[in-house]
Every structure is written in C-alpha cells, then in structure tokens.
C-alpha positions as CSV (number, residue, x, y, z in Angstrom):
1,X,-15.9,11.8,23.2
2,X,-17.0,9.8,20.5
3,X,-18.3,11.3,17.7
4,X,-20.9,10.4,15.0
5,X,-18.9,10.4,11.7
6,X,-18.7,7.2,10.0
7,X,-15.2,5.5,9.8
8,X,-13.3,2.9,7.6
9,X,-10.4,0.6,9.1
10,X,-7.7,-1.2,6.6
11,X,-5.7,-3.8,8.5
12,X,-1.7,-4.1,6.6
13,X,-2.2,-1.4,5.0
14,X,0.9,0.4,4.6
15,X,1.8,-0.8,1.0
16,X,0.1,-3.3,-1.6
17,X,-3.3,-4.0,-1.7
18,X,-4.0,-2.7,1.6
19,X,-2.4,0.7,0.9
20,X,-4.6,0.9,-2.7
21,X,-7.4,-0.1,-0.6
22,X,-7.0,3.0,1.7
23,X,-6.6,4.9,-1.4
24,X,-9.6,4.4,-2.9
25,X,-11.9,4.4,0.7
26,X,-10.2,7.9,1.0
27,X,-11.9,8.8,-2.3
28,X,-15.1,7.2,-2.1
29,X,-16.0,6.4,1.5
30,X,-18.1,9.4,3.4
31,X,-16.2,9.5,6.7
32,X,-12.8,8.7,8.3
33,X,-10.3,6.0,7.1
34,X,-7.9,4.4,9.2
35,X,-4.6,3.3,7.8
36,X,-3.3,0.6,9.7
37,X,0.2,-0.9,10.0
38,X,2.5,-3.0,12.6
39,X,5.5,-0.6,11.9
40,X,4.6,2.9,12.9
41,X,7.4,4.6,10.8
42,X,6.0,2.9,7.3
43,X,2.2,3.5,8.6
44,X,3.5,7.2,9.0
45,X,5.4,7.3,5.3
46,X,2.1,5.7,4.0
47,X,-0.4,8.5,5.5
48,X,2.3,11.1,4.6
49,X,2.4,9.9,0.8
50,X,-1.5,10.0,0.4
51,X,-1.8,13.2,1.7
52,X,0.6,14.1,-0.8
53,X,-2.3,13.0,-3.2
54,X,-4.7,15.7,-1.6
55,X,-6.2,12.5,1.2
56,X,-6.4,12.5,4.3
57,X,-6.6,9.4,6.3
58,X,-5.7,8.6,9.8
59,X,-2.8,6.1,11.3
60,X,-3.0,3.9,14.1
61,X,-0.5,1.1,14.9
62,X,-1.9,-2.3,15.1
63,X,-0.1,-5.5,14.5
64,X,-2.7,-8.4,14.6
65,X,-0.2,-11.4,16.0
66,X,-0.5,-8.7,19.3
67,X,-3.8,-9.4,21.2
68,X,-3.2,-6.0,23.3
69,X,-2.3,-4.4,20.0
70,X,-5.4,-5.1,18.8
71,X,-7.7,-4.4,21.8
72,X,-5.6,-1.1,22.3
73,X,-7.2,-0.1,18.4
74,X,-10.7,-1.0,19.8
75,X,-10.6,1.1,22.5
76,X,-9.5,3.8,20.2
77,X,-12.3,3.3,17.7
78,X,-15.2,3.4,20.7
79,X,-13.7,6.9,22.5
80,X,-12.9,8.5,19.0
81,X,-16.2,6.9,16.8
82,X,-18.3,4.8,19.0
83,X,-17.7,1.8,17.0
84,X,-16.3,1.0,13.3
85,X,-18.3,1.2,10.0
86,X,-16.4,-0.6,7.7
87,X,-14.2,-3.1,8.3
88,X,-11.1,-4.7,6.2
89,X,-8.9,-7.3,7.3
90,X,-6.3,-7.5,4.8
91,X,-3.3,-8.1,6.7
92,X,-1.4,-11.3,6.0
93,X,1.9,-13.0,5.1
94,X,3.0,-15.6,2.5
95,X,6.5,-17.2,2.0
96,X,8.4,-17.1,-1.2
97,X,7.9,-20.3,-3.2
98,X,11.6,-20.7,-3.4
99,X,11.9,-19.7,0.4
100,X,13.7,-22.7,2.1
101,X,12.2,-22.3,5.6
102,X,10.8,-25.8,6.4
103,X,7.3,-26.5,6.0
104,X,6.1,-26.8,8.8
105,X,7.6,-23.9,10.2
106,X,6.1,-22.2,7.2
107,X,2.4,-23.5,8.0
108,X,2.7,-22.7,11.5
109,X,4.0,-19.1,11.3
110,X,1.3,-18.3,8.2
111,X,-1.5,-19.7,10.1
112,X,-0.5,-17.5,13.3
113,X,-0.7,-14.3,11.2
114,X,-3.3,-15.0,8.9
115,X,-6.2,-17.5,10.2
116,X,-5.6,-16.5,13.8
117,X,-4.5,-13.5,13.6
118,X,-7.7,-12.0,11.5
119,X,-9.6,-14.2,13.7
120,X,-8.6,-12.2,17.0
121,X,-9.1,-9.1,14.8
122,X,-12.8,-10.2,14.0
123,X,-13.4,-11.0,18.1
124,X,-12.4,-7.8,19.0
125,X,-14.2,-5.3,16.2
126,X,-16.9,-7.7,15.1
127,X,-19.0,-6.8,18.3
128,X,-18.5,-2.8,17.9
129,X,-19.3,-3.2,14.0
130,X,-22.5,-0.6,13.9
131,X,-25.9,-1.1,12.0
132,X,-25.2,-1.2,8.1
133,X,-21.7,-2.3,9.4
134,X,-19.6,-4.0,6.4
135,X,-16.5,-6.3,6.6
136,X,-14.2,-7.9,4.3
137,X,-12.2,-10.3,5.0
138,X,-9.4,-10.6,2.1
139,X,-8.7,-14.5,1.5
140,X,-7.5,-16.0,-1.9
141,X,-8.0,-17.7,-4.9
142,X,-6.1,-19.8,-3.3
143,X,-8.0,-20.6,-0.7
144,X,-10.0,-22.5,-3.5
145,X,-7.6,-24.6,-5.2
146,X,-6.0,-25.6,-2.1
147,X,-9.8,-26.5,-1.1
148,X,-10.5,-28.9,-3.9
149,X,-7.0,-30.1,-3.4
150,X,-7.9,-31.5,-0.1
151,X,-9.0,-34.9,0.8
152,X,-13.0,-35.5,0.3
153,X,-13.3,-35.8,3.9
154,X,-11.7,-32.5,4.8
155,X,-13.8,-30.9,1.0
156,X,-17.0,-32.1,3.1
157,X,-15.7,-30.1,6.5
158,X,-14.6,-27.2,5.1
159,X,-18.0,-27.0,3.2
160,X,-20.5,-27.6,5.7
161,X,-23.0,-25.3,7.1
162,X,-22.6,-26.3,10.2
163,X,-19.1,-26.1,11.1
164,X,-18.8,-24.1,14.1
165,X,-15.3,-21.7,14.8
166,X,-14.4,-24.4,17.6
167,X,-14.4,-27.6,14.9
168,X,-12.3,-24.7,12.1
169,X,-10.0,-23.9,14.7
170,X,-9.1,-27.7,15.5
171,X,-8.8,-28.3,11.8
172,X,-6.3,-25.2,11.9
173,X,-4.5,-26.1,14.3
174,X,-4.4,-30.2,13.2
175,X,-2.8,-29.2,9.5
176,X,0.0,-27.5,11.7
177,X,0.2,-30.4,13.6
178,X,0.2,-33.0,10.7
179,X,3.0,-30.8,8.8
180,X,5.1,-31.0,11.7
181,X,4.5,-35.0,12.0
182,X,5.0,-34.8,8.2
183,X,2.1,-36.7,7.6
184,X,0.2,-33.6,6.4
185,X,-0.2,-34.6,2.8
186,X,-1.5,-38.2,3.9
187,X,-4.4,-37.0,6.2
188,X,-5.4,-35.4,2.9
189,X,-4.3,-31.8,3.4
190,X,-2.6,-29.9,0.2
191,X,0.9,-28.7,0.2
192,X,0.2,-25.4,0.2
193,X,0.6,-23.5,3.7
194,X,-0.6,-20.4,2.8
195,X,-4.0,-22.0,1.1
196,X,-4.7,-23.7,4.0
197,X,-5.0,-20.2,6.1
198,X,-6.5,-19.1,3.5
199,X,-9.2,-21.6,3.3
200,X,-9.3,-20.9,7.2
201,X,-10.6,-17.6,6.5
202,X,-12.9,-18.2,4.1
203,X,-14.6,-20.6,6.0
204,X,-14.5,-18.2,9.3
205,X,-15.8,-15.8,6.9
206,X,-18.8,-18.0,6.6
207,X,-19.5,-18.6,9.9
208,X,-19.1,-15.3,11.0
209,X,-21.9,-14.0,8.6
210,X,-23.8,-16.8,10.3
211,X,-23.4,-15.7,13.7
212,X,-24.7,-11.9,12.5
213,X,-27.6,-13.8,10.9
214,X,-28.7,-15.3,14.0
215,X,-27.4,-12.4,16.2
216,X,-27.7,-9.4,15.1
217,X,-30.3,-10.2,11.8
218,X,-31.9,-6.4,12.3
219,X,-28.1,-5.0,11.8
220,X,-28.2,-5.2,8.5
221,X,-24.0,-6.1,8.9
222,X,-23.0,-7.6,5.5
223,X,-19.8,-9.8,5.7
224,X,-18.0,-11.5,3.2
225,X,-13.8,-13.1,1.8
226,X,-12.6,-12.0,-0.9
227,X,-10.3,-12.9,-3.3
228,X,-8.1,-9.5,-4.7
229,X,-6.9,-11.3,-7.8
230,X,-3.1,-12.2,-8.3
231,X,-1.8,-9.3,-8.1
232,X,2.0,-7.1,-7.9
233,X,3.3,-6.9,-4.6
234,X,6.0,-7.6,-2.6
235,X,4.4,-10.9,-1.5
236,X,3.7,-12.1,-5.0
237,X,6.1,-10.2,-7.1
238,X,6.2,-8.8,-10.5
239,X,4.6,-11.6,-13.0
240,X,1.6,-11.0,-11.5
241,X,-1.5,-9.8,-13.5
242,X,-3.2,-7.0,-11.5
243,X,-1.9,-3.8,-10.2
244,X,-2.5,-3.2,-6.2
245,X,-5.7,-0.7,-7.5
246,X,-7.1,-3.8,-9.5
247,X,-6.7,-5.6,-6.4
248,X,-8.5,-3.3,-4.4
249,X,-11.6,-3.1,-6.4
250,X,-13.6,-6.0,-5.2
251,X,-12.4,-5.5,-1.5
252,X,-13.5,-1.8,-1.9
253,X,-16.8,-2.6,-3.9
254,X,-17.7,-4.8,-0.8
255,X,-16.8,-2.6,1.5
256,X,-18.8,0.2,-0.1
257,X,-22.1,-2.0,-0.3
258,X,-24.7,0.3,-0.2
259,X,-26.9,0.7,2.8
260,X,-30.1,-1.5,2.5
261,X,-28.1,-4.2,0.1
262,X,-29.3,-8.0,0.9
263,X,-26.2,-9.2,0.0
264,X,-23.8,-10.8,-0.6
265,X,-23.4,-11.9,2.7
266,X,-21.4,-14.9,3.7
267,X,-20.1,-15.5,0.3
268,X,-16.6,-15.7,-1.2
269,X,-16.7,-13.1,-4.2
270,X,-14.0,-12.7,-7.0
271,X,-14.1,-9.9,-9.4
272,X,-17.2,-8.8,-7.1
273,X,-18.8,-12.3,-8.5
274,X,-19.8,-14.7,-6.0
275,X,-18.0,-18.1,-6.6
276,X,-19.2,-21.0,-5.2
277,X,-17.5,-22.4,-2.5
C-alpha cells in the first residue's frame, strides 16, 4: 500500500554531514525522512538520538557497495510511498592523509564506494524520483582542484557536454588502472584518490541532469553536486572550518528547492552558489 505522503532519503547518514542533513530535512521537509545507514545498530542509535530532539525520522539499512542492498530500499520506497521525493546521496569514504594503505588500493576502494557506488544508487532511485523530484549528489571542493590538477586532455573530458556515463565510467575505471601501473600521474591524473571520485560525481551529476532534460523535461526533477564545505567529521577531523549543520546547509537548501524552481539544475553549487565547472 503505498501512500501519498512525500518522503526524503539521506544515504550515510548515521553521523556527520549526513546525520545533520537528516536533522534539518526533519525540521523543514513536509513529509517522511529516511535515515539511511550500512550498519543497522548505528542507523538505529542515530534515529533513536533525533527523536530524543522531538524528530521523527525513519531507518532503513542500505549499504551502497551492495546492489541487492540497494534494490531491496527501492522496493521499500514504491510499496511504502510510490516513489522518493527527495533524494541525497551523501554516502562516501576518504582515507587518512597519513593512512599508509598503497595508492592504488586507496583509488580503487574510494572509487568503488564513492563514484560507483552513488552511481548504482542513482540507477536504481533515479527512475522512481516523482514530478518536482530533487537530488543531491554531495561531491567536493575537491573534486575541483583535483580537476584543474589534471592533464589538459583529461580538463577537456571531464568538461565536455557530451560525455556520456559509458566514456566517465572508462575514465573511472582507467585512473584505477593507471595507479595500479603507477603511471597514474604521467597519463596526467592528480594524486589525489578521493578527488578523482569525486570529480566522478560531479561529472555524473551533469550528465544525469542531462538525461532528465531529455527524458523526463515535464518532471520538473532538479539535480545537482554539491560541495558541503570542509567540514568536522570523522573523515576530515577537527581543523576543519564548518560544523556538520554548516555542512548541511547547501545539501539541504538544494534539496528543499521549491516546487516550480528552474534551477539550478546540473550545476556544481558551493555555499548554494553555482561554481563554474
């Protein structure tokens, strides 16, 4: 029995920026939000510790490295709510600077989780998004700086307008390959892992919001990355210069675009600015 009320889905968001993200939709967003997380106990602890706060969101397991994971949260959004209003795929993993794990182990386990893993989040939910549907994909700064740190060659690919998700994934999939030739920084890539999956998803972010131009135009579905800002988590630590809420305000603002807005759409947006990519 699927019902009509509108509902909100956080991915990794049992602490950080994902929790504060669910903290805020609770407040502001006119229908359900689901609080997602790979570990059930923490997802649990997470719901249990807003509600302390007088909110009320829902849990439901997902882990996005997990295909059936994630179809299994699909099915539960179409018998519970016919589809998914809002969508926010924050989950993600970065290593430690100092973390001694080679890097090409490094680049091959960040880009699992965070370029293919949103990316098999995106096929699944993208096609039950609703009319007036919003989704934010949350990239990086990064992302950015590891752009204009790549070769000219890869600058112009990563830019284009006409890359399709086939040619992205084969770039993907070549920086894990060059890393683990060790060649990666002479065919032009940066030495940054995690900006490379990040510029993954900012470009996947782009040609998504194509694809709903060309598909789905009278939706009205608004997509766009983001970058949170550096900010204190476990994954960046305590020098950072936002708190998790002042990470979650562009996220949320883009979420929360109201019904009838042009835009953005397709864009990268910073401090909800759109940055030119």
């Amino acid at each position: 029995m699927s019902s009509d009320r509108p509902v909100a889905l956080v991915t990794g968001a049992n602490k950080g920026i994902g929790f504060a993200i669910v903290r805020d939709l609770c407040r502001k967003f006119l229908g359900d939000v689901v609080l997602t997380a790979r570990d059930e106990s923490r997802g649990h602890e997470a719901v249990k510790q807003l509600q302390t706060e007088g909110l009320s969101p829902r849990f439901h397991q997902l882990d996005i490295d997990n295909p059936q994971s994630i179809r299994a949260l699909r099915d539960f959004l179409l018998q519970e709510y016919g589809g998914l209003n809002v969508l926010v795929n924050n989950a993600g993993i970065a290593f430690k600077v100092v973390d001694p794990t080679p890097f090409h182990i490094q680049a091959e386990v960040t880009m699992k989780t965070n370029f293919f893993g949103t990316q098999d989040v995106c096929k699944e939910l993208l096609p039950i998004i609703k009319p007036q549907g919003r989704v934010v994909n949350v990239s990086s700064g990064m992302s950015l700086r590891a752009l204009k740190s790549c070769s000219p060659e890869l600058q112009q690919k990563f830019r284009s307008e006409t890359i399709t998700e086939e040619e992205l994934v084969g770039l993907m999939n070549k920086f894990i390959e060059d890393a683990k030739k060790g060649v990666h920084a002479k065919e032009g890539w940066p030495n940054s892992a995690y900006g490379v999956t990040k510029i993954g998803v900012t470009v996947l972010s782009r040609i998504y919001a194509r694809k709903l131009n060309e598909e789905r135009r009278e939706d009205k579905i608004l997509l766009n990355a983001c970058c949170p800002g550096w900010v204190r988590t476990d994954m960046t630590g305590p020098e950072a210069t936002k708190s998790p809420e002042e990470g979650a305000e562009t996220p949320v603002y883009l979420a929360l675009l109201p019904s009838g807005a042009e835009g953005p759409h397709g864009q990268f947006v910073q401090d909800k600015k759109v940055e030119p990519w």
